[in-house]
GULO-938616 format. One record per residue (C-alpha): x, y, z; residue in three letters. Coordinates in steps of 0.25 Angstrom, whole numbers, padded with zeros to 4 digits, always signed. Layout:
// GULO-938616
XYZALA/...
//
This chain:
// GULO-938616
+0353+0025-0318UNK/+0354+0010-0317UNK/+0354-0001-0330UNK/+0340-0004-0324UNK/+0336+0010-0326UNK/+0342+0013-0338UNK/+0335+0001-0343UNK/+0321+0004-0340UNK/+0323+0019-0345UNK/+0328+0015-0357UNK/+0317+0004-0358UNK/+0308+0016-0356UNK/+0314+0024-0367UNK/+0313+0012-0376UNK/+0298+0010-0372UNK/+0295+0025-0374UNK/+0299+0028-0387UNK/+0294+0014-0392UNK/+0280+0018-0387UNK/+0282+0034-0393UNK/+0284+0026-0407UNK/+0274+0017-0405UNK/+0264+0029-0402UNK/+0270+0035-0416UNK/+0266+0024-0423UNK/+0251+0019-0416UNK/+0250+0035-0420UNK/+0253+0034-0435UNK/+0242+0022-0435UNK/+0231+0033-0428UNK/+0231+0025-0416UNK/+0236+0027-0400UNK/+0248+0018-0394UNK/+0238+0012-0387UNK/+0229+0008-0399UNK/+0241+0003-0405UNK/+0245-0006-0393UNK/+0231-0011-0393UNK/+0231-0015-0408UNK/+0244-0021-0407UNK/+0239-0028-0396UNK/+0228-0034-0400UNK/+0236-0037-0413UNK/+0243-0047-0406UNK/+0228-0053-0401UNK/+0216-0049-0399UNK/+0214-0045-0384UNK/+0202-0041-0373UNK/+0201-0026-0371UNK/+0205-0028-0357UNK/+0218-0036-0361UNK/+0222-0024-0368UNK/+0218-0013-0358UNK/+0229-0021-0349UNK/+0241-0023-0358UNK/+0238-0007-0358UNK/+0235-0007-0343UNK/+0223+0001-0346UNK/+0209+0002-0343UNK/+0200-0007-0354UNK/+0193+0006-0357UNK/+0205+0011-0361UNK/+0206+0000-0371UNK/+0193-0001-0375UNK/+0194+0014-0381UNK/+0209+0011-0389UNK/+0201-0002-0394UNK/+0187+0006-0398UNK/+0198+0015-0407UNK/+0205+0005-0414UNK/+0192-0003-0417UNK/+0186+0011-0423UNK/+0198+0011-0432UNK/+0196-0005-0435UNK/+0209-0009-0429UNK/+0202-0019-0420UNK/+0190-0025-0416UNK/+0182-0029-0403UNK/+0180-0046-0404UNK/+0174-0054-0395UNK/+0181-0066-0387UNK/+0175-0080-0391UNK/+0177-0085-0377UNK/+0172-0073-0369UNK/+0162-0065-0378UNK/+0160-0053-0366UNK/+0179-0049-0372UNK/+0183-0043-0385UNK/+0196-0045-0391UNK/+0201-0035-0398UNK/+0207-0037-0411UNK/+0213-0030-0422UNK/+0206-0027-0437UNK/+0215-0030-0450UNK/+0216-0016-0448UNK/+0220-0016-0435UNK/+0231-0028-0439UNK/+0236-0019-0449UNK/+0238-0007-0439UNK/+0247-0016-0432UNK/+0254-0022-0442UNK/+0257-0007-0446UNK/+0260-0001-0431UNK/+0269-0016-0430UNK/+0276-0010-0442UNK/+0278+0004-0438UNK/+0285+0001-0424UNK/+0297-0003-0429UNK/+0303+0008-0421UNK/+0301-0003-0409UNK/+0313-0012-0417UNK/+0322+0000-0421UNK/+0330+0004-0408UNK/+0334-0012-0408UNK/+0341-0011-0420UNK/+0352-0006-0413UNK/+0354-0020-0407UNK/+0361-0031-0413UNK/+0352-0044-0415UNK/+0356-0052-0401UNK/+0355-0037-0393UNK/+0340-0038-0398UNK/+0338-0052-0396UNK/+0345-0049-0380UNK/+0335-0038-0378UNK/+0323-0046-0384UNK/+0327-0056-0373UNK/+0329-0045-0362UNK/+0317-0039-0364UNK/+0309-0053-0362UNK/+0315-0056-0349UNK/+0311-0041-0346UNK/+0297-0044-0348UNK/+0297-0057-0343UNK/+0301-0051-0330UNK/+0293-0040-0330UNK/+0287-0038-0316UNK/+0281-0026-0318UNK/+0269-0029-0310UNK/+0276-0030-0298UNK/+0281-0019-0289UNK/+0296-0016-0290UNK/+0308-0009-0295UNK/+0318-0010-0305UNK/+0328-0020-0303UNK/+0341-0015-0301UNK/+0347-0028-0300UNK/+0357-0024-0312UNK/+0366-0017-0303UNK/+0366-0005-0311UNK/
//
């Protein structure tokens, strides 16, 4: 395998035990991974239904049954935009703010594989993985770039 593969299969090992932790924790606060996306989500601020449904590339009716459950619990609430009364924002009940304070504090298993770096090895993937993203071009058709040789 090259260092481009073996790259993107251990980002893909990363990712899949961080989201296997993050179910065990959206779990221990009786909710779905997707129900503790959404609230962290709409933690950062409020958003539409349909903005939601396509950060989790889904149907809005998908969305609009993960937000009926959390606002049953009182985690969130239904608000109308000011400028465009016809949308609803979606933002979190004290409650709801203290869920995520609680899931934010519960995911600490995110930060503990990084420990094993020093400082300026954190600080060098930290910039890594910006240029990654900022180069993302996902949405165009393509292969893996095997410019590396290897």
């Amino acid at each position: 395998m090259n260092v481009t593969g073996e790259v993107v299969s251990l980002m893909g090992e990363i990712a899949l035990r961080y989201n296997r932790r993050y179910e065990e924790a959206a779990v221990r606060h009786r909710l779905t991974a997707l129900q503790a996306k959404a609230l962290m989500l709409v933690a950062a601020e409020p958003l539409p239904m349909r903005r939601i449904a396509d950060l989790f590339n889904c149907d809005p009716s998908n969305i609009t049954g993960i937000v009926d459950r959390l606002e049953k619990r009182g985690l969130v609430r239904r608000e109308p935009v000011p400028a465009d009364r016809r949308v609803r924002h979606i933002t979190l009940t004290e409650e709801g703010g203290r869920i995520v304070a609680e899931l934010r504090g519960s995911l600490g298993f995110a930060a503990a594989p990084l420990s094993a770096l020093t400082g300026p090895e954190r600080t060098q993937l930290r910039d890594l993985l910006k240029r990654m993203l900022a180069a993302d071009t996902a949405d165009t058709a393509g292969g893996a770039d095997t410019a590396d040789g290897a």
